[in-house]
C-alpha positions as CSV (number, residue, x, y, z in Angstrom):
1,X,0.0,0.0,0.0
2,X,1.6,3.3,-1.4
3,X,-0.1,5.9,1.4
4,X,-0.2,9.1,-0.2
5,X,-0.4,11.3,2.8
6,X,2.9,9.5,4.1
7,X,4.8,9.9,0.7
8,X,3.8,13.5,0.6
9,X,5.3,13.9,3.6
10,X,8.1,12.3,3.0
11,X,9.0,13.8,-0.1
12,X,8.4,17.2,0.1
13,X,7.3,18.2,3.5
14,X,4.9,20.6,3.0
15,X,1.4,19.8,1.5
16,X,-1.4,17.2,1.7
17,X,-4.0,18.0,-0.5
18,X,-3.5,21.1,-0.8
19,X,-3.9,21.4,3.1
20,X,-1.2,23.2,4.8
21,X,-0.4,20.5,7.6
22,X,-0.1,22.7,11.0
23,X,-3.1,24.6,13.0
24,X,-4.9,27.4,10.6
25,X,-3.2,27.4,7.5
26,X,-0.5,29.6,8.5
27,X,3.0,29.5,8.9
28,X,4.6,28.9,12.4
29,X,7.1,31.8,13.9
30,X,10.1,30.5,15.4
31,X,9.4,31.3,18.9
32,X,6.2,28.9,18.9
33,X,8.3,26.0,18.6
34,X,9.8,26.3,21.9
35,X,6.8,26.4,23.5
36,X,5.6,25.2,27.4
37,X,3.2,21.9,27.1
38,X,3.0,18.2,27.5
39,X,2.1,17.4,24.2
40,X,4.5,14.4,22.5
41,X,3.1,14.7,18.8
42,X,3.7,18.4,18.5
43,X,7.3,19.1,19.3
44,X,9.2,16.5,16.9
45,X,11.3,16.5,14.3
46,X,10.7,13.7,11.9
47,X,9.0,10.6,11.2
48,X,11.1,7.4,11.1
49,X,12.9,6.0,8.1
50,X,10.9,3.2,7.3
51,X,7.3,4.3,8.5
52,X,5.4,3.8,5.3
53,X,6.2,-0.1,5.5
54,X,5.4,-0.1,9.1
55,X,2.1,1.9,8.7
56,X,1.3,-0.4,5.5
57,X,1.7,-3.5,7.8
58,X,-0.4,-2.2,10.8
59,X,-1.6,-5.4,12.6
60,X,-5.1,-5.6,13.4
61,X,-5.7,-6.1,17.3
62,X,-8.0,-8.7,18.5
63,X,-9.3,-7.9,22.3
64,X,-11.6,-10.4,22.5
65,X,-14.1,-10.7,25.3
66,X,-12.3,-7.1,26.5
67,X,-13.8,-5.7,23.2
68,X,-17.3,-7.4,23.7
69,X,-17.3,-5.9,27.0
70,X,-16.5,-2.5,25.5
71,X,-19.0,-2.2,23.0
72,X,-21.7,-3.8,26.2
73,X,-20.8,-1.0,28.4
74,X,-21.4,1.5,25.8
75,X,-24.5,-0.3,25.4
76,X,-25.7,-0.1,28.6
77,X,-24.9,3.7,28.6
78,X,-26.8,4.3,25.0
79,X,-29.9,5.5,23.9
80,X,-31.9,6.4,21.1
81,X,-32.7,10.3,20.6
82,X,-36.0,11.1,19.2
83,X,-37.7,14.6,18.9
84,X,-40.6,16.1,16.8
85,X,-37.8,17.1,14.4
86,X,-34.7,14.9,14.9
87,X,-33.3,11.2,15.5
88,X,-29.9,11.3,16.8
89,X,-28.1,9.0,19.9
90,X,-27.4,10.0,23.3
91,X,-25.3,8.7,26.4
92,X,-25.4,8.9,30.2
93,X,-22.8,11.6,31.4
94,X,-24.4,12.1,34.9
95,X,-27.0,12.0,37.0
96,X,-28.1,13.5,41.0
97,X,-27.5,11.0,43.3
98,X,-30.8,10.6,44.9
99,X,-30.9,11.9,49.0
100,X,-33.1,9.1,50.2
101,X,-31.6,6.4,48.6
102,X,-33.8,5.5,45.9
103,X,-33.8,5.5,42.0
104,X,-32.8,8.6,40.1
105,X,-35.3,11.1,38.6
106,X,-33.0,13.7,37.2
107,X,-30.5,12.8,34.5
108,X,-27.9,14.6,32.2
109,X,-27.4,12.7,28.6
110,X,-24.6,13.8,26.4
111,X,-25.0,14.1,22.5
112,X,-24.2,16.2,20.3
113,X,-25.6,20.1,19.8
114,X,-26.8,19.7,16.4
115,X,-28.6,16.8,17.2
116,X,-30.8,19.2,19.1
117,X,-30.3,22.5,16.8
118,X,-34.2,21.9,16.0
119,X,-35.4,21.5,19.6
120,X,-37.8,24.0,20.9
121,X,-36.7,24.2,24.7
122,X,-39.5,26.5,26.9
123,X,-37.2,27.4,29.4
124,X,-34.2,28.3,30.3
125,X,-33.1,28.2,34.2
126,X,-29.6,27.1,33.1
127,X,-28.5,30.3,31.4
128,X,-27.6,28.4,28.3
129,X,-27.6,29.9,24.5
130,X,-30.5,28.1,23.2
131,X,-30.7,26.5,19.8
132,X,-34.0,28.7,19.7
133,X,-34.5,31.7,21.3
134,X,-36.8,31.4,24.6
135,X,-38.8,34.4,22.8
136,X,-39.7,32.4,19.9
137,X,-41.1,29.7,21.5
138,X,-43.4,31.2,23.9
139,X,-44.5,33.5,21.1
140,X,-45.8,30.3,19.3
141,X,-46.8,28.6,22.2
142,X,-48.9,31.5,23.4
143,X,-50.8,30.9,19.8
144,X,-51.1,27.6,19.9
145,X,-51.9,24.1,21.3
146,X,-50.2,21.2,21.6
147,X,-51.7,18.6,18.5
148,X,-49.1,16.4,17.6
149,X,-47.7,13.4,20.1
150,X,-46.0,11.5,17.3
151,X,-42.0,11.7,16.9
152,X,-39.6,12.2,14.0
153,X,-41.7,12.7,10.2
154,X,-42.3,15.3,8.4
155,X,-46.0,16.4,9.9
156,X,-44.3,16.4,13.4
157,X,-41.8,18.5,12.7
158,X,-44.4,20.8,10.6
159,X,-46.0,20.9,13.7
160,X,-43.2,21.5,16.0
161,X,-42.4,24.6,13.8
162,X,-45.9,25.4,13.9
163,X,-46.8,25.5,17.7
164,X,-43.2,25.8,19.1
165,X,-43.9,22.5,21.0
166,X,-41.3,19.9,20.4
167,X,-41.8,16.0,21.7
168,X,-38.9,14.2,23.3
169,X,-38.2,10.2,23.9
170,X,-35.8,8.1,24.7
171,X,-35.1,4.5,23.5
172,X,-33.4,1.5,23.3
173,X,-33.0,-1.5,20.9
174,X,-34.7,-3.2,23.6
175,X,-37.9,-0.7,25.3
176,X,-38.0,1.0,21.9
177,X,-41.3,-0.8,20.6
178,X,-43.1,-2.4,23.4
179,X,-43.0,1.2,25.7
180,X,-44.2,3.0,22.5
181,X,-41.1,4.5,22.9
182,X,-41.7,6.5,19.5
183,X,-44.5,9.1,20.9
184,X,-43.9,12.3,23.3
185,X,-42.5,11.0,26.4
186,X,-43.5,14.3,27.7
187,X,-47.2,13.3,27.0
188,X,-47.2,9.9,27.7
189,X,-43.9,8.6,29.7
190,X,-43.6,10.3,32.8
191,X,-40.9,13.1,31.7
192,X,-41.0,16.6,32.3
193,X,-39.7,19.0,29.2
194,X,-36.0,18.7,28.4
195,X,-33.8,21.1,29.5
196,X,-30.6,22.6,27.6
197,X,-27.7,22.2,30.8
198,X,-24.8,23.1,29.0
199,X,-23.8,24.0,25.3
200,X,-19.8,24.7,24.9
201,X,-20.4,28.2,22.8
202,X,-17.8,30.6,23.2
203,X,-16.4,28.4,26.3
204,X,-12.9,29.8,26.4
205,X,-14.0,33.5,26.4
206,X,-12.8,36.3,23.3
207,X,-9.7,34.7,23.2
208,X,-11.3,31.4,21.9
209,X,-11.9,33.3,18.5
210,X,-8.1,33.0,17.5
211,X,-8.7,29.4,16.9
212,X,-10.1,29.6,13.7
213,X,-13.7,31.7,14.2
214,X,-13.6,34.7,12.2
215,X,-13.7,38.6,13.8
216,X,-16.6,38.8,16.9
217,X,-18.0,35.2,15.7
218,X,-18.9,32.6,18.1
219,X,-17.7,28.9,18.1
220,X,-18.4,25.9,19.9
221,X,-17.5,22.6,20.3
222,X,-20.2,19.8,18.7
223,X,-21.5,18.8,22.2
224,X,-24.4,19.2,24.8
225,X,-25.7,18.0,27.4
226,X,-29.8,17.7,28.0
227,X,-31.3,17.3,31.7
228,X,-34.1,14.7,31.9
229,X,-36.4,14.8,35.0
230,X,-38.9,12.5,35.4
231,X,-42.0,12.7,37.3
232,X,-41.7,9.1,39.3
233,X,-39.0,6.6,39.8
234,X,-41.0,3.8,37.8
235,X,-41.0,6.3,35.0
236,X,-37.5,7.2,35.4
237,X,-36.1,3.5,35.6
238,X,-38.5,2.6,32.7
239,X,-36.6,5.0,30.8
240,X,-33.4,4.7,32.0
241,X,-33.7,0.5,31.4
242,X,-32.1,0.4,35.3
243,X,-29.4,2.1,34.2
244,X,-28.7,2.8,38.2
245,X,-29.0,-0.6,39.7
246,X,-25.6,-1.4,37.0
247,X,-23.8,1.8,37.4
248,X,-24.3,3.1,41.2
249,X,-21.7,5.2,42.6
250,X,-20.3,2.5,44.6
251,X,-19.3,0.4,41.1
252,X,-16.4,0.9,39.2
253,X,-17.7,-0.8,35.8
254,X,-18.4,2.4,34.4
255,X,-16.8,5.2,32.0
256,X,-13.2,7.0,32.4
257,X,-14.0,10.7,31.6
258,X,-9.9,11.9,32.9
259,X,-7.7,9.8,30.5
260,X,-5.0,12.5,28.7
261,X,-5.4,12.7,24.6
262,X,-3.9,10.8,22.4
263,X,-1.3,13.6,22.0
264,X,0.1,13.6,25.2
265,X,-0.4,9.8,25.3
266,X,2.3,8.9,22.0
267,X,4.8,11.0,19.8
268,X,4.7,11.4,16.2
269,X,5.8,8.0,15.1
270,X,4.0,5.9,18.3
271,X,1.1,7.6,17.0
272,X,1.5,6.7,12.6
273,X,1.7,3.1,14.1
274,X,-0.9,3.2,16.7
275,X,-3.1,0.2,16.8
276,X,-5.2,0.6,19.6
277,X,-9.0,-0.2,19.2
278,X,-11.9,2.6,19.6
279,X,-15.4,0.7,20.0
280,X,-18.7,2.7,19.6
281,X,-22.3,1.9,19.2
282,X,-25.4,4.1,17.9
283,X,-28.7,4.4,16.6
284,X,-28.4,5.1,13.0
285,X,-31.5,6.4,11.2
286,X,-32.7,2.9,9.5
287,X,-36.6,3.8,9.4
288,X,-37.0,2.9,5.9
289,X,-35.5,-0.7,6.3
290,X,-38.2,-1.2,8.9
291,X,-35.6,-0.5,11.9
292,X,-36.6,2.5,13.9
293,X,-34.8,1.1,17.1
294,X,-31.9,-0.7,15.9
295,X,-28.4,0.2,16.8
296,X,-25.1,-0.4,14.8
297,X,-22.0,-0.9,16.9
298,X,-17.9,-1.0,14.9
299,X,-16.8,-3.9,16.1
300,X,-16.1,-6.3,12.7
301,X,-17.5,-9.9,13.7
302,X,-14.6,-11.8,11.9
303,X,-11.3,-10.6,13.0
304,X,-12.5,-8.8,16.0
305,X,-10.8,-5.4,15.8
306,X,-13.0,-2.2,15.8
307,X,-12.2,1.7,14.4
308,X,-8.0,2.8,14.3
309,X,-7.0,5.9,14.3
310,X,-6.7,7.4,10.6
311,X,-4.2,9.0,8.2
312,X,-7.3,9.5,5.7
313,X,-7.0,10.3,2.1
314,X,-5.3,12.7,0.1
315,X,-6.9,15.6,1.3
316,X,-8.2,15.4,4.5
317,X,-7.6,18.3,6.3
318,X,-5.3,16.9,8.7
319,X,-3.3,18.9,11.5
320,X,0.5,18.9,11.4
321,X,3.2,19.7,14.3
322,X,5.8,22.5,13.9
323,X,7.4,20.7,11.8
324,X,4.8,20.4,9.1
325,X,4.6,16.7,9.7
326,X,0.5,15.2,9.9
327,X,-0.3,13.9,13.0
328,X,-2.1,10.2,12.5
329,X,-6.0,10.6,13.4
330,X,-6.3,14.6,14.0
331,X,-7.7,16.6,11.8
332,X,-8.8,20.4,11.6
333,X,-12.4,21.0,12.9
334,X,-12.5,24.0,10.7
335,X,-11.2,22.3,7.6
336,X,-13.6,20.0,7.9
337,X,-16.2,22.4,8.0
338,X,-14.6,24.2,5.0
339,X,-14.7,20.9,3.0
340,X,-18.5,20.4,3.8
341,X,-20.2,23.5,3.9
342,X,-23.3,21.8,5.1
343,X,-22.1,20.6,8.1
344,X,-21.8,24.1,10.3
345,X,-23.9,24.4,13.0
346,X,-26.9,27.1,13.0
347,X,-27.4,27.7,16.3
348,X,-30.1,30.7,17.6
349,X,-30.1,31.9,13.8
350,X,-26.1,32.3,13.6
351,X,-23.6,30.0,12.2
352,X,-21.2,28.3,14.7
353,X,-17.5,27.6,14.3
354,X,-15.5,24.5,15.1
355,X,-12.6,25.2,16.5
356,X,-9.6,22.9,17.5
357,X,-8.6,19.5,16.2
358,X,-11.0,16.3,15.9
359,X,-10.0,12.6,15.6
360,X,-10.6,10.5,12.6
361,X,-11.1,7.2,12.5
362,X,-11.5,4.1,10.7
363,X,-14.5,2.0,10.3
364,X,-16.7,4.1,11.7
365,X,-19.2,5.3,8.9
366,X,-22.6,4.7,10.8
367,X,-24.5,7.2,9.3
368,X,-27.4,9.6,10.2
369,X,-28.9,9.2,13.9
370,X,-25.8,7.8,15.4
371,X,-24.4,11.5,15.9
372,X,-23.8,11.6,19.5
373,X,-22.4,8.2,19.8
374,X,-20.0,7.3,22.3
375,X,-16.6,6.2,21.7
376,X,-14.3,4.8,24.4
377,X,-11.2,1.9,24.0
378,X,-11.4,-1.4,25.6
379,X,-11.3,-0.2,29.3
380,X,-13.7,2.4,29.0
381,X,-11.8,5.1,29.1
382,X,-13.6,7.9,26.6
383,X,-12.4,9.3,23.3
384,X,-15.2,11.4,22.3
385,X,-18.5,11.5,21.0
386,X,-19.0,10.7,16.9
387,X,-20.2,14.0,15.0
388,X,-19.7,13.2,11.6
389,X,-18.2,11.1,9.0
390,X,-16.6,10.5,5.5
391,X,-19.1,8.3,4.1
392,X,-17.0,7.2,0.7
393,X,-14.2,6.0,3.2
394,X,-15.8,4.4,5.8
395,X,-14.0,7.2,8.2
396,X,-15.6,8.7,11.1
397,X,-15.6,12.2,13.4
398,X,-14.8,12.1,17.0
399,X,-15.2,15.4,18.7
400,X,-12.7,14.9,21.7
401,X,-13.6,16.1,25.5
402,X,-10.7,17.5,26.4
403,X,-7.4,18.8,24.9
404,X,-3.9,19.7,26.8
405,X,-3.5,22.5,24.2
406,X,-0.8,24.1,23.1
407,X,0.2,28.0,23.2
408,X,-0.9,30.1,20.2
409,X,-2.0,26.5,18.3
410,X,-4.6,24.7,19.7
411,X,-7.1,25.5,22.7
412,X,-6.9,23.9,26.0
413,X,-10.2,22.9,27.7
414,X,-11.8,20.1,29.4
415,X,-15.7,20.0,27.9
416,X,-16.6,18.1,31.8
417,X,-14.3,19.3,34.0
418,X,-13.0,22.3,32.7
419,X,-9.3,23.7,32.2
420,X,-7.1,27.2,33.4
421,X,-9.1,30.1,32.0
422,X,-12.2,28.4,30.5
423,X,-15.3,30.1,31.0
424,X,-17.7,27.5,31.2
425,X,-17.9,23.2,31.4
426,X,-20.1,20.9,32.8
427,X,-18.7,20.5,36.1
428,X,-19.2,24.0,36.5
429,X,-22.8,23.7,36.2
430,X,-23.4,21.2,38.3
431,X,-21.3,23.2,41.3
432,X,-23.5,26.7,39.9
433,X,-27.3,24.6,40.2
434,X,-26.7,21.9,42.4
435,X,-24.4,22.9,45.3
436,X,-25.0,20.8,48.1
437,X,-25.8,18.1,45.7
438,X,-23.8,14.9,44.4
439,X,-23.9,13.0,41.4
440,X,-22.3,9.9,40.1
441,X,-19.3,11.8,38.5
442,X,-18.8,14.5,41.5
443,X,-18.5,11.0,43.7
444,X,-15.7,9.7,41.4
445,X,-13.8,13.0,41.4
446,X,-15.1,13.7,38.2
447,X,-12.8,11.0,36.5
C-alpha cells in the first residue's frame, strides 16, 4: 500500500491536498516551537525512516471478550434520541444522586448540539444559549396548542415549527417498541420538558476566537448535554432500562471521563503506528428498512478489531506539528467544515465555528442518527462523541472532551471538567445549580 499522505510527507514536507499541515493554514514563527506543554506529537522532528512499510503492515488487534465488554458497556450507557424534528443517539454523562436512597429522577445525557439544533426548549433556568430563542417559542406557544404526540416525520416537525412544542423520547433496541417508545414521552412517559444544561459556545471567552472563528463570531465545540427529569422513579427506571441498579456510585464498571489525549499519550511516530481499538455503538437512522430502534455498533465480527485511528486520504484536512509533519487521526475542525459547507452548526439563527482538532477514525461510517455516539477503548476510558463522517471512506468524526493545548496553536479545555481560563464546562454547572448536591461523577472526582 503506497499511502499518499505519508509519501507526501516524505518527499516534500509541505502539503497534503492542498492542506497546509499545521493549525490554521499559517506558517509557524520560530518562537512557537519552543513552547511550554506536555504534548509528544507536536514538538518533533521527523517521522522514522521506514514508516510507510510499518504503517502499510499495521496489525489488526483482537481484544476479545475485553472488546465485547467494551461495546456492552457503551451499550448499557446508549440511547436512542428522538424529537418532533430529529433522530440522533445519546449517552449517560451524569446523574443526582438521589438523597433518600432511591432510584434517580434527574438525568444529564450527552450528544451532540446539532442533534438538538431543532429542539424548541421553553425554558431556560440554566442560562444556556438556546438552539431557539426562549422568545420564539413562547410566542408560538402562546398561539397555539399542543396537537401532535408523534416523533420524528415530516407532519411532526411541521407541527413542532408550527406550535413551538417539540416532543422528546428516549429508547433502546430493547424498550424502543413495546413502551411506544416512538410518541412524546412528555405526553405519555412520565418526563417533564427537556432542558438545555450546558452547550460549549464561546467556552474559552474572546480569546477562543483566535482558533479559527472569524472577527466577533462565536464557536463551539459539537457537544451538549440535556437534563431529563422524570416525574416518578417507575418512570424514570422505565426510561433509563435500570441504568442505576448497574452503574451506582459505589461500582467501578463504568466510563473514564480523565484519560490525557492521544497527543500527550504517543509521539509522532508511536502515533502513525498506533493500533489501539476505539469501540462505539449508535442508533443510526434505519426507518425505511423497517428498523426504527436498531443500533449499529464497529466492532467487525470476523477478525474482532474495531475503528483505528486514521491518516485518511489525500486531502483530509489533517493537522501537522511545527514541523509540518501530519499527526495520524487529528484533523482540523474547521477544515472539515470548510470541505463540507453543510455541516456548520446554525445555532439561535447564527452560524457556529468549530474550532480545534477532531479525531478521525476508521470503520466508523454509521450514518445519520448515530451522531452523539460514544466512543471509548477497551477499558472504557472515553475518546469522544462521533459528530460526523466521511461516508466514501468508511471514516468517522470524533469530537474529543478535552485537549492539553498548546500555546498560540490549539485550545486547552476540558468539555466536563473544565481547564485554566475556560469560561464554562459541565462540572461547573453542576457546582453553579446543584451545590449541596452529588452525582455519580462528582463521587468519582469527576474522573
Amino acid at each position: 500500500m503506497n499511502n499518499k499522505v505519508i509519501s507526501s510527507i516524505l518527499g516534500v514536507g509541505v502539503l497534503i491536498g492542498g492542506w497546509y499541515l499545521y493549525p490554521n493554514n499559517s506558517i509557524l514563527e520560530p518562537e512557537f516551537q519552543n513552547v511550554f506543554g506536555e504534548n509528544k506529537a507536536f514538538f518533533q522532528n521527523s517521522f522514522d525512516t521506514d514508516i510507510e512499510e510499518k504503517v502499510a503492515n499495521i496489525a489488526l488487534v483482537n481484544d476479545g471478550e475485553a472488546g465485547r465488554k467494551a461495546i456492552e458497556r457503551i451499550d448499557n450507557h446508549t440511547f436512542k434520541f428522538l424529537t418532533s424534528c430529529d433522530v440522533g443517539t445519546g449517552w449517560v454523562l451524569d446523574y443526582l444522586v438521589p438523597e433518600n436512597g432511591g432510584y434517580p429522577t434527574t438525568w444529564f445525557f450527552a450528544t451532540n448540539a446539532h442533534v438538538i439544533q431543532n429542539f424548541q426548549f421553553s425554558s431556560n433556568p440554566y442560562e444556556q444559549e438556546l438552539p431557539i430563542s426562549l422568545d420564539a417559542v413562547k410566542s408560538l406557544r402562546n398561539k397555539h396548542t399542543k396537537t401532535n404526540s408523534k416523533l420524528f416525520d415530516t407532519n411532526a416537525c411541521n407541527e413542532s415549527k408550527r406550535t413551538g412544542y417539540s416532543g422528546f423520547n428516549l429508547a433502546t433496541g430493547d424498550t424502543g417498541s413495546t413502551n411506544e417508545r416512538d410518541k412524546d414521552g412528555i405526553s405519555s412517559s412520565g418526563m417533564k420538558e427537556p432542558k438545555l444544561f450546558y452547550i460549549p459556545i464561546n467556552f474559552l471567552g474572546k480569546s477562543g476566537r483566535k482558533w479559527e472563528a472569524p472577527g466577533n463570531a462565536d464557536y463551539y465545540k459539537d457537544f451538549a448535554v440535556i437534563e431529563i427529569e422524570f416525574e416518578s422513579v417507575e418512570a424514570a427506571k422505565a426510561a433509563t432500562n435500570g441504568f442505576y441498579d448497574k452503574y451506582k456510585p459505589s461500582t467501578d464498571e463504568g466510563l473514564d471521563l480523565s484519560k490525557d489525549e492521544l497527543m500527550s499519550q504517543y509521539d509522532l511516530n508511536e502515533l502513525a503506528l498506533l493500533n489501539t481499538n476505539f469501540y462505539s455503538l449508535g442508533y443510526p437512522d434505519l426507518e425505511n428498512q423497517g428498523q426504527r430502534f436498531a443500533k449499529r455498533d464497529n466492532l467487525d465480527k470476523i477478525t474482532g478489531s474495531a475503528s483505528l485511528i486514521s491518516f485518511g486520504i489525500e486531502g483530509t484536512p489533517l493537522i501537522g506539528n511545527n514541523n509540518k509533519l501530519p499527526i495520524k487521526g487529528h484533523i482540523s475542525a474547521n477544515g472539515r467544515e470548510i470541505q463540507n459547507p453543510n455541516s456548520a452548526l446554525i445555532w439561535n439563527g447564527k452560524k457556529m465555528y468549530s474550532i480545534g482538532y477532531e479525531y478521525l477514525i476508521s470503520n466508523m461510517s454509521m450514518g445519520s442518527g448515530a451522531s452523539g455516539s460514544l466512543v471509548t477503548d477497551k477499558d472504557g476510558n472515553v475518546l469522544g462523541i462521533y459528530s460526523n463522517h466521511y461516508a466514501a471512506i468508511n471514516h468517522g468524526v470524533v469530537v474529543p472532551l478535552r485537549s492539553s493545548g498548546i500555546k498560540d496553536i490549539q485550545p486547552q479545555y476540558d468539555l466536563i471538567r473544565g481547564a485554566n481560563g475556560q469560561k464554562s464546562s459541565f462540572r461547573q454547572q453542576i457546582e453553579k445549580y446543584y451545590k449541596g448536591r452529588n452525582t455519580y461523577l462528582k463521587s468519582k472526582g469527576w474522573k
